[in-house]
C-alpha positions in Angstrom: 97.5 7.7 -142.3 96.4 10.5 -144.6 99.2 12.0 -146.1 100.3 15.8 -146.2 99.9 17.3 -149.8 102.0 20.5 -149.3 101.1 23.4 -152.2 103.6 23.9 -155.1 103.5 27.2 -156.3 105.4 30.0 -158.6 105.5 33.5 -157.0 106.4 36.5 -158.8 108.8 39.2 -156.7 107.2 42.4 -155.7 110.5 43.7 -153.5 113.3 43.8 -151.9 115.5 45.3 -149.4 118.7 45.2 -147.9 118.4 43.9 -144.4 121.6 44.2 -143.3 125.2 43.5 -144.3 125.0 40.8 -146.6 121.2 39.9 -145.9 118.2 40.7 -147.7 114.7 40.8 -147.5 112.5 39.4 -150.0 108.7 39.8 -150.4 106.5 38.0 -153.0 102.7 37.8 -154.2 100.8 35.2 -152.6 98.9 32.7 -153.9 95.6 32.0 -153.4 94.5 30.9 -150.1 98.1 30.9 -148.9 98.6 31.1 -145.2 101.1 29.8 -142.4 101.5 29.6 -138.7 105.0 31.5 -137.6 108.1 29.1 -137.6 107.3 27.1 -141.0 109.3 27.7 -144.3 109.2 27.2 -147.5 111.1 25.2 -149.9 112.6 26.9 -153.1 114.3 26.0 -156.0 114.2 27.4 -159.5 112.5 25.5 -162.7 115.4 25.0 -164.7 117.3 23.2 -161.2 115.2 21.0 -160.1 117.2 19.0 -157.6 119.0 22.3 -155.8 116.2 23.1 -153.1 116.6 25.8 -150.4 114.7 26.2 -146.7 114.1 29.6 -146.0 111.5 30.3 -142.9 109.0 33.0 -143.3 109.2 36.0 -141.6 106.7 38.6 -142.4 103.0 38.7 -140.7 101.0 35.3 -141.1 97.6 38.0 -141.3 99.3 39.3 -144.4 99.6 36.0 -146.0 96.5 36.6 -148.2 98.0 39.2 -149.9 102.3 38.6 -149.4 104.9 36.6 -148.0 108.2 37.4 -146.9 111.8 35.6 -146.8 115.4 37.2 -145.3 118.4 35.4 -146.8 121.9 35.9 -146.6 123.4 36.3 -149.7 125.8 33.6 -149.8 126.3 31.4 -152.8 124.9 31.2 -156.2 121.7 30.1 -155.2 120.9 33.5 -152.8 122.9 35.2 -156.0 120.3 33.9 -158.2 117.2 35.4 -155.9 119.0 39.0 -155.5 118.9 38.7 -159.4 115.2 38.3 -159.7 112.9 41.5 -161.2 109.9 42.7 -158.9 106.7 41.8 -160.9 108.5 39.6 -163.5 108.8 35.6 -163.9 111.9 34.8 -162.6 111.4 30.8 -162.9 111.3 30.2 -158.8 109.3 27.9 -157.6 108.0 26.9 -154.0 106.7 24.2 -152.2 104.5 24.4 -148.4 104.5 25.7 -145.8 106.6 23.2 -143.9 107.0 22.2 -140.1 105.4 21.8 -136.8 108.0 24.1 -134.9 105.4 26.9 -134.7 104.2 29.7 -132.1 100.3 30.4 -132.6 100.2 33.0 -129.7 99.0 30.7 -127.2 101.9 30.1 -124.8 101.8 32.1 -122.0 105.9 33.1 -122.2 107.6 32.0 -125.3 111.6 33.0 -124.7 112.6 33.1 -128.6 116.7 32.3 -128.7 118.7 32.6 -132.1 122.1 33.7 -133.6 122.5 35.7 -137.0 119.6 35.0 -140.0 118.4 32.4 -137.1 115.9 35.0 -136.1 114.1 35.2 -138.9 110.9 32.8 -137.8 110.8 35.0 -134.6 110.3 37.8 -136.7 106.9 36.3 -137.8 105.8 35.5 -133.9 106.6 38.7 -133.3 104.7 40.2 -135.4 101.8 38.1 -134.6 101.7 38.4 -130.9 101.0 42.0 -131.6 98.4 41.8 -133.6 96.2 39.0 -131.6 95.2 42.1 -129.5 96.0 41.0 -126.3 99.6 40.5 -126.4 101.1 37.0 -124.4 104.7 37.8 -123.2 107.9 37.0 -125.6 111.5 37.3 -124.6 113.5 37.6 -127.7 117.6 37.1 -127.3 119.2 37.8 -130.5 122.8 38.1 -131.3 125.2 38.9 -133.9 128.2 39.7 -134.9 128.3 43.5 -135.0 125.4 46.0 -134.4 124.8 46.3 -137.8 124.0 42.5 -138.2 121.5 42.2 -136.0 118.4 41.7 -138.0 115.2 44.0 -137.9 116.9 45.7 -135.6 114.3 49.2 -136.7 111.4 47.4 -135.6 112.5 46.7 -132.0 110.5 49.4 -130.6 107.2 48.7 -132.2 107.6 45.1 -130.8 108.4 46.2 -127.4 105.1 48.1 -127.1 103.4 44.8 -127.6 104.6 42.3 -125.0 108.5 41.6 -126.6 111.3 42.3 -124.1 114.0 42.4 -126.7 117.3 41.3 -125.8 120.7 42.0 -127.7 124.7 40.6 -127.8 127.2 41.2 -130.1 130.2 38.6 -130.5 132.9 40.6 -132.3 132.3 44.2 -131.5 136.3 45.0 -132.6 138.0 48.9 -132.2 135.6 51.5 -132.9 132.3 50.0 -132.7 129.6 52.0 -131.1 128.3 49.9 -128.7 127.2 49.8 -125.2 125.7 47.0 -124.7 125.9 43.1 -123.7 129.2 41.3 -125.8 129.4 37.3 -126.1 127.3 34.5 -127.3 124.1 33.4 -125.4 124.8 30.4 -123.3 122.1 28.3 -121.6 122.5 30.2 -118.2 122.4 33.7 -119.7 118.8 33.1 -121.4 117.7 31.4 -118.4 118.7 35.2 -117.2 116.9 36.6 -119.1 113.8 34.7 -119.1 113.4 35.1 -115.8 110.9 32.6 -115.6 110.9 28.7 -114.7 107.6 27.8 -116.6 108.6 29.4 -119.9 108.6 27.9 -123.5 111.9 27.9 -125.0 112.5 28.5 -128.6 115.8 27.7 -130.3 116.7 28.3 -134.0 120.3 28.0 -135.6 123.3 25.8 -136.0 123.2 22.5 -135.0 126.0 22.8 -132.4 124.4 25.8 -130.9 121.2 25.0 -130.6 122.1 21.2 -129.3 124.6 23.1 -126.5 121.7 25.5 -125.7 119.2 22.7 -125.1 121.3 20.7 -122.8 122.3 23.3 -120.7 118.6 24.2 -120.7 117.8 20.9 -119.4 120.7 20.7 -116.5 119.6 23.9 -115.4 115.9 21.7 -115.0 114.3 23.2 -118.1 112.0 20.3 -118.6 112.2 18.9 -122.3 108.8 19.4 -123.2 109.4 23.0 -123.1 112.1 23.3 -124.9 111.4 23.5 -129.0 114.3 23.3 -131.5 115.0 24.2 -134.8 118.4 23.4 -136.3 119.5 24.3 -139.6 120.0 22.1 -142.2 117.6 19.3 -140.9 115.4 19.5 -144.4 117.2 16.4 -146.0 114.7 13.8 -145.8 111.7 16.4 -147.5 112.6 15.2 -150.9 
């Protein structure tokens, strides 16, 4: 069996922006011939650290990828502290392997229903954005959640995915007093994206915890979700890359 050489490479920062509470957006130069398929990642790590390495899926337009690549990280810990340090347009001593992973939407499932809590929408971002640039648009049910209305990622560019084929649908878990907020509260469960979905012969994407997406999937399954359509992507399942 031939094996896999992924591309290690060392991409300078052109910008970054604050995504939300705590999260931010990062977008880099990329190399040459770079490209992905929406839900890979990237590893990082920086020179002078060799053996802390960091998954972080991409997010931004795969027909970009000639030209950029982008990230969203939640800025937790010194190794997310160390990125919101970096200079647009200096060396900053990061370094990245890949694209990773075979958990990937090309835009040629009929009715992908994308499911995720938090920063766990950031791949979805990426199939988003694709399915409306492939012209004619296949259907995507998105169900995000977050804590407050404020954390729910990319929540601007709802609108302009809409108009091509994404029903987007939102939940908050901890609205508290005061929140402005009229829509659905509570966690997605199993039955509720089934809901949603309204439709037997979808493709269902999960991305986040462990627990949540492994509670997800087998409700999906006892509601008669068959397996095969059921794709899963839990964090922290990068241990045996390196």
């Amino acid at each position: 069996m031939t094996k896999i050489v992924h591309p290690t490479f060392w991409p300078i920062l052109l910008a970054a922006r604050d995504e939300a509470p705590g999260v931010r957006t990062f977008r880099f130069a990329s190399p040459k011939g770079f490209a992905f398929t929406p839900g890979q990642f990237l590893m990082f790590h920086f020179a002078d650290d060799p053996k802390t390495w960091r998954a972080y899926s991409l997010c931004s337009s795969p027909h970009a990828a000639q030209e950029y690549f982008e990230i969203t990280v939640g800025m937790v810990g010194a190794f997310s502290g160390r990125l919101g340090g970096l200079k647009p347009h200096a060396e900053g001593g990061l370094v990245v392997r890949g694209p990773f992973g075979k958990w990937v939407y090309d835009g040629s499932i009929q009715h992908a229903v994308l499911v995720a809590g938090g920063t766990g929408v950031t791949p979805f971002r990426a199939m988003c954005l694709l399915n409306g640039e492939m012209g004619v648009a296949r259907k995507i049910t998105l169900c995000c959640a977050a804590k407050t209305p404020e954390g729910l990622l990319y929540r601007a560019e709802y609108k302009d995915w809409e108009k091509n084929g994404v029903n987007v649908k939102e939940k908050i878990t901890q609205p508290g007093a005061g929140t402005n907020w009229d829509g659905e509260i509570g966690r997605w469960t199993a039955g509720s994206v089934f809901a949603a979905a309204n439709d037997a012969a979808a493709v269902y994407y999960l991305c986040g915890p462990n627990k949540m997406v492994q509670e997800l999937r087998d409700g999906l399954e006892q509601i008669g979700v068959p397996p095969i359509n059921i794709k899963t992507e839990k964090w922290g399942d990068y241990t045996e890359l390196f």
